[in-house]
GUVOTI-882462 format. One record per atom (N, C-alpha, C): x, y, z. Coordinates in steps of 0.1 Angstrom, whole numbers, plus 5000, padded with zeros to 4 digits. Layout:
! residues N
XYZ...
END
This chain:
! residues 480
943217664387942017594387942117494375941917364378941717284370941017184367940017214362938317134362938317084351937716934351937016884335936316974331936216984316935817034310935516964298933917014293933216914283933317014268932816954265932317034248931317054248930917254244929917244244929917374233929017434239929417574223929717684233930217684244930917794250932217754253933417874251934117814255934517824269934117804279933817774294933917604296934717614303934617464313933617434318932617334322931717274330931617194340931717194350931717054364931116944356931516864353931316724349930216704357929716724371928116704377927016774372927516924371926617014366926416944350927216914343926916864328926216754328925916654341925516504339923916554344923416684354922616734361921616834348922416904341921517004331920616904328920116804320918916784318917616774327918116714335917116754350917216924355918016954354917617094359916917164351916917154338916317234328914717174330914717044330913216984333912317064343912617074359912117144369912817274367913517344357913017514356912017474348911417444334910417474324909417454337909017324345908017304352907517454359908717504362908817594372907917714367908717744354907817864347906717804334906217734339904917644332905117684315906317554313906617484306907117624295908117764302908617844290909917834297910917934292912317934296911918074305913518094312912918224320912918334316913018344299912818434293911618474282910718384285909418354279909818294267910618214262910318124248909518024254908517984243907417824246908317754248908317614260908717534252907617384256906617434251905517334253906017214238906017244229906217154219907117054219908617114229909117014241908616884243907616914251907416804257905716754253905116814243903816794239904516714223904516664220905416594209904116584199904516574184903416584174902916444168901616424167901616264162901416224151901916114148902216024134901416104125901116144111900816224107899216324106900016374119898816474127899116604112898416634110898516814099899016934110899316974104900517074113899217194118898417244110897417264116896717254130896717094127896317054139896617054154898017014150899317044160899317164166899317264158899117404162898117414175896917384168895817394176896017324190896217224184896317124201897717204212898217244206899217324211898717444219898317524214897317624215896517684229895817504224894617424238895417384251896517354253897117304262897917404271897017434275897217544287898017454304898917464306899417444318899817494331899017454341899117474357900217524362899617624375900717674380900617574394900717434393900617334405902017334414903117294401904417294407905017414411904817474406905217624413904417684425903217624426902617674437903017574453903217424447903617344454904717354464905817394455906817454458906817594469906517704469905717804474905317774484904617684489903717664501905417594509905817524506907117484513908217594520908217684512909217794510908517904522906717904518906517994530906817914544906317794544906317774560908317754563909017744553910117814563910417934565909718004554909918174559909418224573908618124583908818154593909618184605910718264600911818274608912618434614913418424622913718554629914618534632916118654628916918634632917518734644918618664654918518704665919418894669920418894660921018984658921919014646922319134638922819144628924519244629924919184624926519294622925819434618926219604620925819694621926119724607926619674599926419684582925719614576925919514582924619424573923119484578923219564593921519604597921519734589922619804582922219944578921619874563921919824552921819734544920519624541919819644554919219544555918019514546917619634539916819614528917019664516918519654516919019634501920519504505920019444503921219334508921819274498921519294485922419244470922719364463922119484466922119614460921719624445920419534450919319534438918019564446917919634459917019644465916019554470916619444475915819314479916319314493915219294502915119284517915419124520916319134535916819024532916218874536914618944542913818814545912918794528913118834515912718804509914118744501915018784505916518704496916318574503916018524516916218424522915318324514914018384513912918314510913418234489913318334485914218324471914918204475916118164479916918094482916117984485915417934496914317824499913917784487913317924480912817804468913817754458914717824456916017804447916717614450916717604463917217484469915817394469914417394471913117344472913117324452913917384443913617344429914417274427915917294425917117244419917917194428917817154442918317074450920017144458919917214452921017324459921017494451921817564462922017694450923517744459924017834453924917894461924818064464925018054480925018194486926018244488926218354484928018444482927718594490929218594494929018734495930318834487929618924481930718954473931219084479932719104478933419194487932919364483933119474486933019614484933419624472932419724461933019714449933919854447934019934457934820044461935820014470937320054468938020024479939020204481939120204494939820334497940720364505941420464503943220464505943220454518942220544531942220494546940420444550940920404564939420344570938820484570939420604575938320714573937420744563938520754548937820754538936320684539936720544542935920424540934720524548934520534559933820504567933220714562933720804558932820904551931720854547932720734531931420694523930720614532930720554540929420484544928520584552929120724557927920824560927120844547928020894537927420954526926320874518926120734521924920614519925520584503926720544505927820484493927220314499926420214488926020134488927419994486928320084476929319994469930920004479930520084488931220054500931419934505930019884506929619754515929919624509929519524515929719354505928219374503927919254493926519234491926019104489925419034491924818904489924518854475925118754475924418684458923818544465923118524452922018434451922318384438922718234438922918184424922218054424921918044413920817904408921817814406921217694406922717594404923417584394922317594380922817574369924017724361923817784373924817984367926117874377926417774387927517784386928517704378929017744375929517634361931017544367931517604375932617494374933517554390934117474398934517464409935617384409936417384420937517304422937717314437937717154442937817134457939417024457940117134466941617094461941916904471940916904479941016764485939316714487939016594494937916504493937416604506935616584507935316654516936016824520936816874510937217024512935917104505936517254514935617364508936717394494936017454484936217474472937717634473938617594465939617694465939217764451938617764444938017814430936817814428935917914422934417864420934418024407933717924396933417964383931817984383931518144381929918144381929818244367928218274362927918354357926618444365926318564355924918654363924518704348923118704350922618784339923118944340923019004331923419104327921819224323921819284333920719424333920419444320921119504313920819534300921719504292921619364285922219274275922119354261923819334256924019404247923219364233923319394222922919384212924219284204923419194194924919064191924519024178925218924176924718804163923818724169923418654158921918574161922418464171921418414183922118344189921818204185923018124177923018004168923617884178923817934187923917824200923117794209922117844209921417794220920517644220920417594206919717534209920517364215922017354208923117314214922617274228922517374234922817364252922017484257920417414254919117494264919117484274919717364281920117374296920617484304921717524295922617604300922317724297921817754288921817914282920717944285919417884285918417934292917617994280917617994270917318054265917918204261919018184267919918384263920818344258921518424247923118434240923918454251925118364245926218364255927018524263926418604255927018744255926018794263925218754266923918804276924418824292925518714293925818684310927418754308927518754324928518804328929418704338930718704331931718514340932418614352932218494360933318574373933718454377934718454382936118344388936518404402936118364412937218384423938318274432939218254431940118224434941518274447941818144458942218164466943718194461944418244468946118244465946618224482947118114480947918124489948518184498948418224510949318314520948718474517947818444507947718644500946218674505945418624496944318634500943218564490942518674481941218594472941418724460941418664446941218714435939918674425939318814424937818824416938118874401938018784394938418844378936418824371936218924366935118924356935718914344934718824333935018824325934018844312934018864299932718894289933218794275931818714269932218664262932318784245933018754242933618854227932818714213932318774203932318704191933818734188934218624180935218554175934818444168935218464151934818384138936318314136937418244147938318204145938318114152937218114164937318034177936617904173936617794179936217694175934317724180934117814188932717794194932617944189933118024187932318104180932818284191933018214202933118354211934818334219935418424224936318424232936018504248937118464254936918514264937918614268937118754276938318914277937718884291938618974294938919014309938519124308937519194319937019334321937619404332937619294346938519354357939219244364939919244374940619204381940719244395940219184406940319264421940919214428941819234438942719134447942019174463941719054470940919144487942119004493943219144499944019044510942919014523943618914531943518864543942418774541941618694533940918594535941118484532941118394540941118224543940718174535939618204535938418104524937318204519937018124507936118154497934518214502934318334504932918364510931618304499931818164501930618104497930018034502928817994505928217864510926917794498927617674501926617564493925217524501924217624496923217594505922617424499922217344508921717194497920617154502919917064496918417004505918616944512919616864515920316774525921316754531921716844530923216884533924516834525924116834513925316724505926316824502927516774498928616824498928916914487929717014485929517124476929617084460928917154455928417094444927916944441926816884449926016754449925116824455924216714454923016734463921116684453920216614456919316574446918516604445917316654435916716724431915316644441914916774450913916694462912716664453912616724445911116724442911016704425911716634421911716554402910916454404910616354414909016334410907716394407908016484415906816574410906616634398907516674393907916754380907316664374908016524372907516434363906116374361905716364372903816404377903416474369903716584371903316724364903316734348904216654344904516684327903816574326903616474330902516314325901116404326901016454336899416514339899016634330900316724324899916774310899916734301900416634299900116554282898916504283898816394292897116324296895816444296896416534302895116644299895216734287896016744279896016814267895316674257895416534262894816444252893216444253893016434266891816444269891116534261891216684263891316764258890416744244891416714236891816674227890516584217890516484229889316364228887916434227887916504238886616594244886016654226887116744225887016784210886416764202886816644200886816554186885416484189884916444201883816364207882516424209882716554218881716614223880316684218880416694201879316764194878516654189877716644185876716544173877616554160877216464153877616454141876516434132875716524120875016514115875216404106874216294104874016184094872716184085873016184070871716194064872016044058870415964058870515814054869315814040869515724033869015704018868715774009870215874013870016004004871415983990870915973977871915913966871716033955872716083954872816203940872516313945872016403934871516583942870916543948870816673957869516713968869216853968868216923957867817033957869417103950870117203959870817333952872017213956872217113968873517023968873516923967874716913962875816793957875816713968875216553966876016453978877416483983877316473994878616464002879116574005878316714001879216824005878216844019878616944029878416974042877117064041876016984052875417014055875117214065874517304060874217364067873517404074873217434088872117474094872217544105870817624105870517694112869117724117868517844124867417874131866217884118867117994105866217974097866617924084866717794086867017724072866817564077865817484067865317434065866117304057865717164059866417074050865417014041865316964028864216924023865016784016864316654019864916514017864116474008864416313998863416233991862416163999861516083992860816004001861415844006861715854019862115764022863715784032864315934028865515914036865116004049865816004058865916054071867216134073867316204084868116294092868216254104869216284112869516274125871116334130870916344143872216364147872616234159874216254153874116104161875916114171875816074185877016124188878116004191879016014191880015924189880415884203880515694204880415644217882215664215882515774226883615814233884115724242883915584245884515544258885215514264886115564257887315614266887715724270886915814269886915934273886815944294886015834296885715804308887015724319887815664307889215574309890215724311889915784308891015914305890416014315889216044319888916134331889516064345889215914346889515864358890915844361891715814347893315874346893615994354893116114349893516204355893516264367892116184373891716254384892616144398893716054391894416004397895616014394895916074384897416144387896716274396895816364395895816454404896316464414895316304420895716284436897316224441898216164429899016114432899916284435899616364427900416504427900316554438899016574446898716644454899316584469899216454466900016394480901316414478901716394468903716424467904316524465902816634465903516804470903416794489902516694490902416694505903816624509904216534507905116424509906016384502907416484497908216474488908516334483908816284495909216104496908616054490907216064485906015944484905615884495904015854495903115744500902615654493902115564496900915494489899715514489899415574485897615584482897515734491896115814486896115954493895515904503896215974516895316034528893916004530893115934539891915954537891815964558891815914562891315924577892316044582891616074594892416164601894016114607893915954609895015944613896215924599895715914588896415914579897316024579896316154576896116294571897916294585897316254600898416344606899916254604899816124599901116084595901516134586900816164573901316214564901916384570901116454574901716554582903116574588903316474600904516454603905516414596905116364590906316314584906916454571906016534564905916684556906916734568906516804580906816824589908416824592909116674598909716614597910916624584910516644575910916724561911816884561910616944569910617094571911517124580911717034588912817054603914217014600914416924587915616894584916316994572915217044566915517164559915717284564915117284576915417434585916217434598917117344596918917334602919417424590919317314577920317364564920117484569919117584564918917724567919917814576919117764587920017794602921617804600921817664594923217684596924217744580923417784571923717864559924018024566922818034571922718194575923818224586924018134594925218144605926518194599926918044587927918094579928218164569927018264565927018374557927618494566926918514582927718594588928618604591929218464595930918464595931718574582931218514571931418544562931718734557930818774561930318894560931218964570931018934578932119014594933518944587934018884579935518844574935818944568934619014560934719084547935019254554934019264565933919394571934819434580935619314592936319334599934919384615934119334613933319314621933519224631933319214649932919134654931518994649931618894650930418814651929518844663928618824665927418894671927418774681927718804690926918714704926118694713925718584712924518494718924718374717923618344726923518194721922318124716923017984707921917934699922318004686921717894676921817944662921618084658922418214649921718314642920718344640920118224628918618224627917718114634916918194636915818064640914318024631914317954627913217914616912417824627910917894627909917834632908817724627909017624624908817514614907117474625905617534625904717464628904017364622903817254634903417124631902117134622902117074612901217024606899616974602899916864614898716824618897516884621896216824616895216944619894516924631893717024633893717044647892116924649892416894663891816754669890316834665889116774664887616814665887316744679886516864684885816874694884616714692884816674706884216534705882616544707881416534707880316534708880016544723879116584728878516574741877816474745877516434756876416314758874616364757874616484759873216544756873216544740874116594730874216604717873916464711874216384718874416234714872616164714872216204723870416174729870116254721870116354718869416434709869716394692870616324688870316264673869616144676869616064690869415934688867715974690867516084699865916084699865216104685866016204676865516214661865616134652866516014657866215904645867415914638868216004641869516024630870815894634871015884644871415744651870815674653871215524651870215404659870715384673870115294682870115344696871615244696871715144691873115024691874215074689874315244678874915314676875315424687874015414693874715524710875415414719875015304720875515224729876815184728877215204716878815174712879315314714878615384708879815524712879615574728879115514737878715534756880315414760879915334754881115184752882515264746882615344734883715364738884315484743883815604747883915654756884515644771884015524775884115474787885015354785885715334776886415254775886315144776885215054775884514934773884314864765884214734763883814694750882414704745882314704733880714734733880014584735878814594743877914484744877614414734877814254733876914174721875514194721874914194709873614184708873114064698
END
């Protein structure tokens, strides 16, 4: 395997895509987990930036106040459910014994699928694997004991990787499936380390966890043999240029396979390792529409109380000093010279009103472009809008639920390579994803008695029945 490799503070190689892609993917994960890493660090201060000299105080506070939506994540979700509408037609007899532990993390496999949807609905691809038996035995009998005995590690099991865990691949020609693929996995219970003084380097990558947190795996084809699985763990090392080295923990060899049990699931079918993030306008929607409302905010604050003003008041006043703050209450009293006044007086805000109608138009711009990844112009307002916008969402959903269909097909292949399984026959796709139309449903049209009955009450004018008798009947309406 021989992939570019960048500089970074691991010593791991990178796909030169995946390295040009981390800033965007890191963008729509924070979105994703409203604006923290997936390990709960803030990172609202990110993208809420401090102003010209605001008091840190302040900052704090406004920080504080700025609570963020779960829009894009919910956005997202409603996509993911309407392809979860799906049923598949039959399963290999290991993968159906299995079938609600299918990664052997006890995840059922219509909710691994669903995962996945949104995995590719965030970051624009992910990859689906299947990893071979992590037990191997001297005969088939053996084998097939343990799978009475409910030996889980008997079996293969499904992985599910985010784009940004896979770090580096190698496709030995143009248009080839990949003969190499370099991933990581978080690690269950991450050991105990040095301070992690890299991360801030490459928050893309790390996620927020020390490099010692994940676990590297490499599988690689050999030639004429089959496929080799090496794990690997990063080690501190105070000699290394980045700080950690890399050990080998195991080594697995599984003869008789062709090709690499992976599939590049993608939003569009793009080629392995490509594919474009469907929904980064949104994201970026989303992070304008939190700043704008944390300013607002902000404004509201600073605007929304009276401000007490005392006028022709010069020197003491009773027990205070000019200019110090006024207090008051239910029972306390103010006592002035002759001639000054009191009042409260509130401050003309107006742009506060420039900043409500701001927002209440990025709202709508959001709300249609969770409807309509593409973009429209202007939101929806008639029914016939509403059902183009529909079809076309729609239209969206049916090109995404091939990808699916034809992921899950060749995960089975896959799986029956690993098991020595027949593939399951029928006909027509594995799965079938039931993508319902959209459009809302037609309203029931008025009656002709219903019709006499508003015009007798005065709620229609009678020129107004005569046009709707006209077009009913398909007429033009009468001049008057």
């Amino acid at each position: 395997m021989t992939p570019t490799s960048v500089n970074g503070p691991l010593p791991w190689p990178l796909h030169p895509n995946l390295a040009a892609l981390l800033p965007r993917l890191e963008l729509v994960r924070d979105c994703w987990h409203l604006l923290c890493t997936p390990t709960g660090i803030d990172r609202r201060e990110h993208y809420l930036s401090r102003g010209e000299r605001e008091p840190e105080s302040a900052y704090r506070r406004r920080l504080d106040s700025a609570l963020p939506s779960g829009f894009f994540r919910d956005a997202l979700r409603t996509f993911a459910g309407m392809l979860a509408s799906s049923h598949w037609r039959e399963l290999p007899a290991t993968l159906q014994a299995v079938i609600s532990d299918v990664d052997g993390c006890g995840t059922d496999l219509g909710v691994f699928l669903e995962a996945a949807d949104l995995a590719v609905l965030r970051d624009g691809a992910a990859l689906v694997g299947v990893i071979p038996p992590g037990h191997s035995w001297p005969s088939e009998g053996d084998r097939q004991q343990a799978l009475r005995n409910g030996d889980r590690n008997s079996l293969p099991r499904l992985l599910l990787l985010e784009r940004s865990d896979v770090l580096n691949w190698h496709l030995p020609a143009n248009h080839a499936l990949p003969d190499a693929i370099s991933w990581r996995e978080r690690l269950p219970n991450p050991p105990a380390g040095p301070a992690e003084a890299s991360l801030d380097a490459s928050a893309g990558l790390n996620q927020g966890m020390a490099p010692h947190h994940w676990q590297y795996r490499t599988v690689a084809l050999e030639l004429g043999v089959g496929m080799q699985l090496t794990t690997e763990e990063l080690v501190p090392d105070r000699q290394a240029p980045s700080g950690w080295k890399r050990q080998v923990i195991e080594q697995r060899q599984y003869l008789g396979l062709s090709a690499l049990p992976a599939i590049w699931y993608a939003s569009h079918g793009s080629a392995f390792g490509n594919g474009e993030l469907p929904h980064l306008g949104l994201a970026h929607q989303y992070l304008n529409h939190f700043c704008r409302q944390s300013d607002y905010q902000e404004l509201l604050y600073r605007t929304a109380l009276p401000v007490g003003v005392r006028t022709g008041v010069a020197g003491p006043m009773g027990t205070s000093a000019a200019g110090e703050p006024v207090v008051l209450g239910p029972n306390t009293v103010i006592d002035l010279p002759e001639g000054a006044s009191f009042q409260f007086v509130e401050i003309q805000a107006r742009s506060l009103a420039e900043h409500r109608a701001w927002l209440e138009s990025l709202d709508q711009g959001m709300r249609r472009d969770a409807l309509i990844p593409s973009g429209a112009q202007g939101a929806p307002r008639t029914a016939m809008e509403i059902s183009l916008a529909a079809s076309q969402a729609y239209a969206l959903l049916q090109s995404q639920a091939i990808q699916k269909a034809s992921m899950f097909s060749s995960l089975l292949q896959h799986w029956c390579a690993i098991t020595g399984e027949a593939m399951p026959s029928h006909d027509g796709p594995s799965l079938v994803v039931e993508v319902s139309p959209l459009a809302p449903p037609a309203k029931a049209a008025p009656t002709l008695s219903e019709m006499l009955t508003l015009q007798e009450r005065g709620i229609i004018s009678e020129q107004a029945l005569r046009q709707w008798l006209a077009e009913t009947a398909g007429l033009a309406p009468a001049a008057t």
